[in-house]
Jmol script that loads the backbone (N, CA, C; Angstrom):
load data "model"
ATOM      1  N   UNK A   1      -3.962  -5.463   9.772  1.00  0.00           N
ATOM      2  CA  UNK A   1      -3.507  -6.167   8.593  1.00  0.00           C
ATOM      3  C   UNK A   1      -2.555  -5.257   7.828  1.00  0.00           C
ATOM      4  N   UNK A   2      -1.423  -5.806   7.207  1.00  0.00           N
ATOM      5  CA  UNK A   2      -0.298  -4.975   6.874  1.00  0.00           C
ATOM      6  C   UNK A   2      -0.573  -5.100   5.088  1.00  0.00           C
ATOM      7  N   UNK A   3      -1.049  -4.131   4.245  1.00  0.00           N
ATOM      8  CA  UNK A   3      -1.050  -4.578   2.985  1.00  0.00           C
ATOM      9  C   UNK A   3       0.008  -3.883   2.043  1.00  0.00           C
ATOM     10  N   UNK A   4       0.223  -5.097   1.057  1.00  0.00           N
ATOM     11  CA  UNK A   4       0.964  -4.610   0.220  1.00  0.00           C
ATOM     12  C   UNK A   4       0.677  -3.851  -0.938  1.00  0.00           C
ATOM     13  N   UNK A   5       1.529  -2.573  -1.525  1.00  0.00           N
ATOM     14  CA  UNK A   5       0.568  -2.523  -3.102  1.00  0.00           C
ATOM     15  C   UNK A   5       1.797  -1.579  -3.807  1.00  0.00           C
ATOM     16  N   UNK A   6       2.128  -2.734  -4.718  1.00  0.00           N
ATOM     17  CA  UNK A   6       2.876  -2.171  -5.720  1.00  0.00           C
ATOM     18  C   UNK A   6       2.378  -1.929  -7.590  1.00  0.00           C
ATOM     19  N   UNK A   7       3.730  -1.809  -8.483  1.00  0.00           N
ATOM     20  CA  UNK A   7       2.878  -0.619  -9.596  1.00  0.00           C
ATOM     21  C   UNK A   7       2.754   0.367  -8.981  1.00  0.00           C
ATOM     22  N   UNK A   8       3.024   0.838  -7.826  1.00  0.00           N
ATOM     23  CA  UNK A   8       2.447   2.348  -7.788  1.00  0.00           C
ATOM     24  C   UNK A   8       3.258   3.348  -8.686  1.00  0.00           C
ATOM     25  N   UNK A   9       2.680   4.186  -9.032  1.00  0.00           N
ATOM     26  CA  UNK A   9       2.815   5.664  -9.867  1.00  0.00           C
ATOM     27  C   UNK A   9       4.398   6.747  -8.782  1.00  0.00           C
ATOM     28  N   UNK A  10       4.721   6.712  -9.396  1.00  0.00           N
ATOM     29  CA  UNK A  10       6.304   7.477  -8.916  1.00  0.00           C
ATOM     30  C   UNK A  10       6.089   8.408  -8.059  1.00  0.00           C
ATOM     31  N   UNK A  11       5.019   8.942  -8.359  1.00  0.00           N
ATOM     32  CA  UNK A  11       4.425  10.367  -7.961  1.00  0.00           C
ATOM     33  C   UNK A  11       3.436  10.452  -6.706  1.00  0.00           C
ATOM     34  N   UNK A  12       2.824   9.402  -6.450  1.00  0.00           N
ATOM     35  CA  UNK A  12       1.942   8.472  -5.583  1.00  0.00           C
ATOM     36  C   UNK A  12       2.556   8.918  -4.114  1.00  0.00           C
ATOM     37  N   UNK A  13       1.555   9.720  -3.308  1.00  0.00           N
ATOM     38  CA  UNK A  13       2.125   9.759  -1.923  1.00  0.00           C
ATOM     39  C   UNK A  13       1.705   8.900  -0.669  1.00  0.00           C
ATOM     40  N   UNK A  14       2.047   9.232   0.657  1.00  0.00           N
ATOM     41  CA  UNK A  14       1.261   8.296   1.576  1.00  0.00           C
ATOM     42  C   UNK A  14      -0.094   9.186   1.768  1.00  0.00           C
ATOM     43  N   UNK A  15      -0.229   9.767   1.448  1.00  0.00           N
ATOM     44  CA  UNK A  15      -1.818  10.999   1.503  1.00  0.00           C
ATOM     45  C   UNK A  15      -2.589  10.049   0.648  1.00  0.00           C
ATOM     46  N   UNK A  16      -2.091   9.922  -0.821  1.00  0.00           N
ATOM     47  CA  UNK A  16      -2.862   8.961  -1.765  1.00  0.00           C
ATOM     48  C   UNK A  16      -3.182   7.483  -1.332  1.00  0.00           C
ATOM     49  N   UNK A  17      -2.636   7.148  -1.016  1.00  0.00           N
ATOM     50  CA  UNK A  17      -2.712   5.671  -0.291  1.00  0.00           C
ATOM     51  C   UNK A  17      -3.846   5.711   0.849  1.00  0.00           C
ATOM     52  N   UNK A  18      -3.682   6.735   1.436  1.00  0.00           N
ATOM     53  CA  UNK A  18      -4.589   7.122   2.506  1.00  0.00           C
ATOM     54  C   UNK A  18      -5.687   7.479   2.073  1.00  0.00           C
ATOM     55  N   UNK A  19      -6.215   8.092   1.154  1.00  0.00           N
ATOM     56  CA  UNK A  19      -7.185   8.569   0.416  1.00  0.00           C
ATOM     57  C   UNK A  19      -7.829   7.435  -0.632  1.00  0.00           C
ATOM     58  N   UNK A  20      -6.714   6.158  -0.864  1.00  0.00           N
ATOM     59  CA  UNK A  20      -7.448   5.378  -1.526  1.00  0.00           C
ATOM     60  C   UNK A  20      -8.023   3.715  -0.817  1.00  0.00           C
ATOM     61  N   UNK A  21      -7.565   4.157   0.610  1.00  0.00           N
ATOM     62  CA  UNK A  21      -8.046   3.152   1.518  1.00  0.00           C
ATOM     63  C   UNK A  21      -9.187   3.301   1.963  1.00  0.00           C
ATOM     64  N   UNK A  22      -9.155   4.626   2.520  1.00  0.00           N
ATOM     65  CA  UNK A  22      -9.813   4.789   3.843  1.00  0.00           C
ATOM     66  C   UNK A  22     -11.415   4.897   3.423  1.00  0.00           C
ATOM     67  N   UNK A  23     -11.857   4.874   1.996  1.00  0.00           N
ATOM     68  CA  UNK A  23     -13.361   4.499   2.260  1.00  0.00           C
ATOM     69  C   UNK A  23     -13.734   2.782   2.370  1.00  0.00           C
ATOM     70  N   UNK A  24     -12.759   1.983   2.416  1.00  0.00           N
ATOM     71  CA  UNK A  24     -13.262   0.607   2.766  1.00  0.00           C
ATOM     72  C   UNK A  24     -12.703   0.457   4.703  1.00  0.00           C
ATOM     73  N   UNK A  25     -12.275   1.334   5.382  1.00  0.00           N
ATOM     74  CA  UNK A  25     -12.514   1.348   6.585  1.00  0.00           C
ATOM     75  C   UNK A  25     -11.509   2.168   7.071  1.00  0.00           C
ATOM     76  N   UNK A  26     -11.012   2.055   8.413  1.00  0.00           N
ATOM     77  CA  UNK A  26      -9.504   2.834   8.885  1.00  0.00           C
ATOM     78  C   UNK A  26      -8.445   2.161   8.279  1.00  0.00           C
ATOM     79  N   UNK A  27      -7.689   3.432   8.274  1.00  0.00           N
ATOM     80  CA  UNK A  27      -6.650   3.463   8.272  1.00  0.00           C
ATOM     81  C   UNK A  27      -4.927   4.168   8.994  1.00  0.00           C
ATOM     82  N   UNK A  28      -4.672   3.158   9.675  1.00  0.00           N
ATOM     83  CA  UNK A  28      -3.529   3.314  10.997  1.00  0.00           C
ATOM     84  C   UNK A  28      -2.298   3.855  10.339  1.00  0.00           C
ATOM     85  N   UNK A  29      -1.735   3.512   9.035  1.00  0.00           N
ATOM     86  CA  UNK A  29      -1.024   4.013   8.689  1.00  0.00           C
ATOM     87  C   UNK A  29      -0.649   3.904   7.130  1.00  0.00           C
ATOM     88  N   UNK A  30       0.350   4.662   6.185  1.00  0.00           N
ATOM     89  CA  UNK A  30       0.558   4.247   4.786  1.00  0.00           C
ATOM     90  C   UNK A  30       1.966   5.130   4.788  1.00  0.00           C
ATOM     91  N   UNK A  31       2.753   4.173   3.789  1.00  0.00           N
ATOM     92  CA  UNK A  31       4.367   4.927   3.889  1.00  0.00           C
ATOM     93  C   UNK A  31       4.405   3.843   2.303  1.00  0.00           C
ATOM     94  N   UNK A  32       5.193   5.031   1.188  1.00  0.00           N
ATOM     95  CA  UNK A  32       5.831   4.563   0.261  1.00  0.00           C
ATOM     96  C   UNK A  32       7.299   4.252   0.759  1.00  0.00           C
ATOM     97  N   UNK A  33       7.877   3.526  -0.037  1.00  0.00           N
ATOM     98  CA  UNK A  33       9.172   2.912   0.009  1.00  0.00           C
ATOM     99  C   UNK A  33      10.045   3.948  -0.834  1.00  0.00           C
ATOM    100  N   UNK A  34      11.145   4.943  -0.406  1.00  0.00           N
ATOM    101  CA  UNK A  34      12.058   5.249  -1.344  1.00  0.00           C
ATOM    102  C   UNK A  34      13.294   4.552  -1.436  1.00  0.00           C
ATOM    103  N   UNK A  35      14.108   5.126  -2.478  1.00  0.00           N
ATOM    104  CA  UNK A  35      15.321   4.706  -2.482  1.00  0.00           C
ATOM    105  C   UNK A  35      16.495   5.397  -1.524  1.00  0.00           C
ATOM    106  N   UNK A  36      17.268   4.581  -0.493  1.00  0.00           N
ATOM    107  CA  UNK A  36      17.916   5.674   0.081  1.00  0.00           C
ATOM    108  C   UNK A  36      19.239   6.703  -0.673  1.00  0.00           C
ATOM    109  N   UNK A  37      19.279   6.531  -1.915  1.00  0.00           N
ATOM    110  CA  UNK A  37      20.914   7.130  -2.165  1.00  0.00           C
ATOM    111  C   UNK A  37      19.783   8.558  -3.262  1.00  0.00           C
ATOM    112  N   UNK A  38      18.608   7.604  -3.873  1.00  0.00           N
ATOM    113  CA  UNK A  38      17.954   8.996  -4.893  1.00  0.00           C
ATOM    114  C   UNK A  38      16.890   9.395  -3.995  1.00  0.00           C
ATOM    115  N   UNK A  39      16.518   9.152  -3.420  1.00  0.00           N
ATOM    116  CA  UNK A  39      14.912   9.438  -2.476  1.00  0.00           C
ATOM    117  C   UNK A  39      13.918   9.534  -3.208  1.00  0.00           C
ATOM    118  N   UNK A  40      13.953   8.813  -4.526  1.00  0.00           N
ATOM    119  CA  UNK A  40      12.931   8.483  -5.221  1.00  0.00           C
ATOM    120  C   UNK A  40      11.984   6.990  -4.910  1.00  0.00           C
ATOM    121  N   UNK A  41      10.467   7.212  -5.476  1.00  0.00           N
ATOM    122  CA  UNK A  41      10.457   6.376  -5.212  1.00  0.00           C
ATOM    123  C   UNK A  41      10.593   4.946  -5.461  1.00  0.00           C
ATOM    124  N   UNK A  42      10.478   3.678  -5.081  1.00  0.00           N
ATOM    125  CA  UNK A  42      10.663   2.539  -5.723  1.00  0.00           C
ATOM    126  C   UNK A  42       9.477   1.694  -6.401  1.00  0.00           C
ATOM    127  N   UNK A  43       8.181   2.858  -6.504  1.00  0.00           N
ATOM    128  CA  UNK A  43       6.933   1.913  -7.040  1.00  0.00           C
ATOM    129  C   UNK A  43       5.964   1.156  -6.009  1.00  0.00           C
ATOM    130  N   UNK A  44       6.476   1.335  -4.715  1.00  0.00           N
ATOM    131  CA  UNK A  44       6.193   0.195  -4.229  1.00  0.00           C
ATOM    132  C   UNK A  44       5.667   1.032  -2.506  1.00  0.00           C
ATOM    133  N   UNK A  45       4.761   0.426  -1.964  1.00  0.00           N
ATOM    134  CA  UNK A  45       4.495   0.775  -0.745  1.00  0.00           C
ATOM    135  C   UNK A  45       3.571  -0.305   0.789  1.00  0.00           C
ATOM    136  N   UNK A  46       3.475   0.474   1.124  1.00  0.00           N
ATOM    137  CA  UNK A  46       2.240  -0.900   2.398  1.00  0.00           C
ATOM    138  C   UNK A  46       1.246   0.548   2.981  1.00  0.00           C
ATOM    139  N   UNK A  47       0.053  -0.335   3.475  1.00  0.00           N
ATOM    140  CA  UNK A  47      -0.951   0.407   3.859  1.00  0.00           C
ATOM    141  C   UNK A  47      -1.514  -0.461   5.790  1.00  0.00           C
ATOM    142  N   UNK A  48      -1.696  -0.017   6.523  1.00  0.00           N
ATOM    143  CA  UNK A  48      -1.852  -1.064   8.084  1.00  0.00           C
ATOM    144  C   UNK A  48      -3.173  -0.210   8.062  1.00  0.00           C
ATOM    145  N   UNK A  49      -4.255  -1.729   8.312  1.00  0.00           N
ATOM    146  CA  UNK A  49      -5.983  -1.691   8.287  1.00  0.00           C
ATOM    147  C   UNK A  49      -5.726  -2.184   9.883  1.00  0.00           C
ATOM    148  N   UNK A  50      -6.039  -1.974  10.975  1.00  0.00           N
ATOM    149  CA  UNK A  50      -6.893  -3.015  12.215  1.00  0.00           C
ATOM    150  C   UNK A  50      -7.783  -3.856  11.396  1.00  0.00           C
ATOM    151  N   UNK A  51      -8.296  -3.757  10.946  1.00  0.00           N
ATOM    152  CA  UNK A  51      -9.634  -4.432  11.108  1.00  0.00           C
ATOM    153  C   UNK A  51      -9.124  -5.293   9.706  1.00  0.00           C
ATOM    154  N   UNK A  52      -9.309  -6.632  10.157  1.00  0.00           N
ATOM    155  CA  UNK A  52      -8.761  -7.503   8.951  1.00  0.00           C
ATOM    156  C   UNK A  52     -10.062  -8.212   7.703  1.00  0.00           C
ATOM    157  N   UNK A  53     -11.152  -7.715   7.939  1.00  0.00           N
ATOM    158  CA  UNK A  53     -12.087  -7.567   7.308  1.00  0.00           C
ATOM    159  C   UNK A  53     -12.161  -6.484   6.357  1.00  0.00           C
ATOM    160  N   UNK A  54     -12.018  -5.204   6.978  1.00  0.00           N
ATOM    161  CA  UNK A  54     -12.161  -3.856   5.975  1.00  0.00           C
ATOM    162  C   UNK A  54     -10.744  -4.124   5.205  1.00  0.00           C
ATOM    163  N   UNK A  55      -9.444  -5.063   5.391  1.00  0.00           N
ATOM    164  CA  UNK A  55      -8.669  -5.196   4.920  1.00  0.00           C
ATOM    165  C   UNK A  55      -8.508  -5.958   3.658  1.00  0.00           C
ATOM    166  N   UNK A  56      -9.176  -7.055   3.778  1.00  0.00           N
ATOM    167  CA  UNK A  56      -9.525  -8.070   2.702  1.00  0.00           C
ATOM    168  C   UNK A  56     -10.362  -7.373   1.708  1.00  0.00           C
ATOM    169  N   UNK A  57     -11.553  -6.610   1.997  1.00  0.00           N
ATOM    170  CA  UNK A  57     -12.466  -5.450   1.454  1.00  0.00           C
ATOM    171  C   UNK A  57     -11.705  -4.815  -0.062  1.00  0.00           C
ATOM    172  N   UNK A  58     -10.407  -3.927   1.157  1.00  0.00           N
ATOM    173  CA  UNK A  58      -9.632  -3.257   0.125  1.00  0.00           C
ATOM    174  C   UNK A  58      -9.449  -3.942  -0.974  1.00  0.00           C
ATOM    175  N   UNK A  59      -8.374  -4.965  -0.679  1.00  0.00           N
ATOM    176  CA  UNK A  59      -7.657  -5.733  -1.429  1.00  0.00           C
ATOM    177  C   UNK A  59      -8.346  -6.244  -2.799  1.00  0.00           C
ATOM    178  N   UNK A  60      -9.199  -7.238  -2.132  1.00  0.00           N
ATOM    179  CA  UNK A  60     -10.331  -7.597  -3.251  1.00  0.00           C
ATOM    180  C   UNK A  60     -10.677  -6.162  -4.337  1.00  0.00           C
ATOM    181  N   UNK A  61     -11.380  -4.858  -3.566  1.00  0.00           N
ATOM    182  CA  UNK A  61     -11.688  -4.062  -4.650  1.00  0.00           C
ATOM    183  C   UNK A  61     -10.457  -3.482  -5.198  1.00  0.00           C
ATOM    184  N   UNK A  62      -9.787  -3.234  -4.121  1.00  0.00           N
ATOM    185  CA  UNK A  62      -7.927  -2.501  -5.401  1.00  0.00           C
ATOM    186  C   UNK A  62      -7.411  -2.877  -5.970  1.00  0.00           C
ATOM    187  N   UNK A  63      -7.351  -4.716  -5.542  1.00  0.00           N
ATOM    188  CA  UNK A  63      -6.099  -5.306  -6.950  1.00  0.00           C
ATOM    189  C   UNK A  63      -6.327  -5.356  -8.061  1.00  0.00           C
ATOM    190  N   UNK A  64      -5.372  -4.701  -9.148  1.00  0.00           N
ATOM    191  CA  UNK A  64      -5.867  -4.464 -10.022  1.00  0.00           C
ATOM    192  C   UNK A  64      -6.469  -3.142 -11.078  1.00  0.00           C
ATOM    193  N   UNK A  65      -7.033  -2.519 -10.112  1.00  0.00           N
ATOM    194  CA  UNK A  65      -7.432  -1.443 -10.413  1.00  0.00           C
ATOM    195  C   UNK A  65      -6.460  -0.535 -10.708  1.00  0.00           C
ATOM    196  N   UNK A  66      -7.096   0.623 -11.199  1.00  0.00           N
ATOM    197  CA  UNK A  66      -6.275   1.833 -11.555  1.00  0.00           C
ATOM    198  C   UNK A  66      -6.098   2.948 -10.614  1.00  0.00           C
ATOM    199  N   UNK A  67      -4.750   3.612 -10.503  1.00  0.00           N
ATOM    200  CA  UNK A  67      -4.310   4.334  -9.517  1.00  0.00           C
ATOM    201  C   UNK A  67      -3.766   5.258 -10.564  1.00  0.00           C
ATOM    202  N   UNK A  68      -3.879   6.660 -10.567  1.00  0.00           N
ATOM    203  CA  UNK A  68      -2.612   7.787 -11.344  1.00  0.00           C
ATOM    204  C   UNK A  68      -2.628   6.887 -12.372  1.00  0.00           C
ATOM    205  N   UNK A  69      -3.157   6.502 -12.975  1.00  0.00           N
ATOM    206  CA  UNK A  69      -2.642   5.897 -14.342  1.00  0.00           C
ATOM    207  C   UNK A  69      -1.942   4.368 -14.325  1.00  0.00           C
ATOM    208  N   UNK A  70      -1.848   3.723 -13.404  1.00  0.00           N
ATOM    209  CA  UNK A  70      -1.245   2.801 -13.517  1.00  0.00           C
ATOM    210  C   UNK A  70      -1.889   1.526 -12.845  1.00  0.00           C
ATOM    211  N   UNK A  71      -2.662   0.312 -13.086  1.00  0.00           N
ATOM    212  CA  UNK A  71      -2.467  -0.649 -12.459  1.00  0.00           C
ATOM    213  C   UNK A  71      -2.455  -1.341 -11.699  1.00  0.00           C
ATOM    214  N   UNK A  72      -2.569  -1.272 -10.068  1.00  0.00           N
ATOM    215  CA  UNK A  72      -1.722  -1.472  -8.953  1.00  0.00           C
ATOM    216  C   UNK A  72      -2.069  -3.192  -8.645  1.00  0.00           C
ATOM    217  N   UNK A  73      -1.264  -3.659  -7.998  1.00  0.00           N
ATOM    218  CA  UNK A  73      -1.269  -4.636  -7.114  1.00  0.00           C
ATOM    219  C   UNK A  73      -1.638  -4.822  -5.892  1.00  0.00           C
ATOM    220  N   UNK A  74      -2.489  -5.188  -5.123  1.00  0.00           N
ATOM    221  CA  UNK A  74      -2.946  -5.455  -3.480  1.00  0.00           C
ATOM    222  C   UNK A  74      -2.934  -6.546  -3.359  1.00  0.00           C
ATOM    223  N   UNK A  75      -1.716  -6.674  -2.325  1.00  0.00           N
ATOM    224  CA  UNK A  75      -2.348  -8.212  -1.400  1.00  0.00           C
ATOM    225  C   UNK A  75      -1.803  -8.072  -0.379  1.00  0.00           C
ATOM    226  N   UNK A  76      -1.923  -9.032   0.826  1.00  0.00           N
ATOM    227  CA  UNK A  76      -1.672  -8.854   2.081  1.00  0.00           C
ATOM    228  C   UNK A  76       0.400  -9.288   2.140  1.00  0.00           C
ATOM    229  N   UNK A  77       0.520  -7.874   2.995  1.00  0.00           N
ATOM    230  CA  UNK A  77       2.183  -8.229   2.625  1.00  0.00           C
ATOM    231  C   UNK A  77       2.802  -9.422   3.664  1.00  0.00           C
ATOM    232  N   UNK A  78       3.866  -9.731   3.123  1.00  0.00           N
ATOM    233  CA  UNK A  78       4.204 -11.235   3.779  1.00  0.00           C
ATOM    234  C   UNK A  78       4.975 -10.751   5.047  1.00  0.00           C
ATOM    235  N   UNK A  79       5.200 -11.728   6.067  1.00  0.00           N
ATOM    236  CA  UNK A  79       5.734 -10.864   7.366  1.00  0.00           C
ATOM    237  C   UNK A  79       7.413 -11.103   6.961  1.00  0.00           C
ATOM    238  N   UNK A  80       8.467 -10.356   7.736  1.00  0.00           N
ATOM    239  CA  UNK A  80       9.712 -10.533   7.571  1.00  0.00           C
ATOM    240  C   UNK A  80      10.213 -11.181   8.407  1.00  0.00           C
ATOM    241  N   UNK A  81      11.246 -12.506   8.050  1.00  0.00           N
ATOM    242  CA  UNK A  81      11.781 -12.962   8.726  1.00  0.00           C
ATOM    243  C   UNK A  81      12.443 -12.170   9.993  1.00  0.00           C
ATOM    244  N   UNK A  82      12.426 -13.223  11.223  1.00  0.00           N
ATOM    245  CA  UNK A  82      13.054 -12.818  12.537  1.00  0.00           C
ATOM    246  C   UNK A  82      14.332 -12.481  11.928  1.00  0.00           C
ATOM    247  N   UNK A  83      14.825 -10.711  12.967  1.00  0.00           N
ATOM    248  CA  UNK A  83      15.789 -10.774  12.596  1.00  0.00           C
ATOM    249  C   UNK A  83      16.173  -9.579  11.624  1.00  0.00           C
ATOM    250  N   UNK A  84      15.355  -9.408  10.600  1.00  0.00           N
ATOM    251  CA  UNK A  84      15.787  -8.230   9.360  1.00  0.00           C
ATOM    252  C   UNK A  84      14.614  -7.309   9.688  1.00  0.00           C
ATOM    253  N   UNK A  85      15.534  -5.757   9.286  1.00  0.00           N
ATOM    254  CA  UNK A  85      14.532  -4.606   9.822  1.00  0.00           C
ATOM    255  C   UNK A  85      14.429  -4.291   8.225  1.00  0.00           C
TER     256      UNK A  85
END
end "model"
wireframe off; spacefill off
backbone 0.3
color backbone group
């Protein structure tokens, strides 16, 4: 399951993401989104669960909640049209 979670904290790495998944099950992978011209980041990132149970898990307990101070958003991210990378 591919999740989404934005609000994130500027400062927020893929270690953190990883660290704030992985007690509701595995976790395959986590990458924030930068900007390519500042390499800052854009707030915004995805987290990939296998298991689409421990995924829903997350979601339910993270959205919402507080991260670094801020907020965040979880939900399952939408797929991208055929076609765009």
């Amino acid at each position: 399951m591919n999740i989404f979670i934005s609000s994130l904290n500027f400062k927020a790495t893929k270690e953190d993401l990883f660290s704030l998944f992985a007690p509701f099950g595995e976790v395959s992978a986590a990458r924030i989104i930068f900007n390519r011209e500042t390499h800052r980041s854009k707030g915004y990132g995805f987290v990939d669960m296998p298991n689409d149970d421990e995924g829903h898990a997350a979601i339910q307990a993270l959205n919402g909640s507080e991260h670094m101070g801020r907020a965040i958003n979880v939900t399952v991210a939408n797929d991208r049209p055929a076609g765009e990378a």
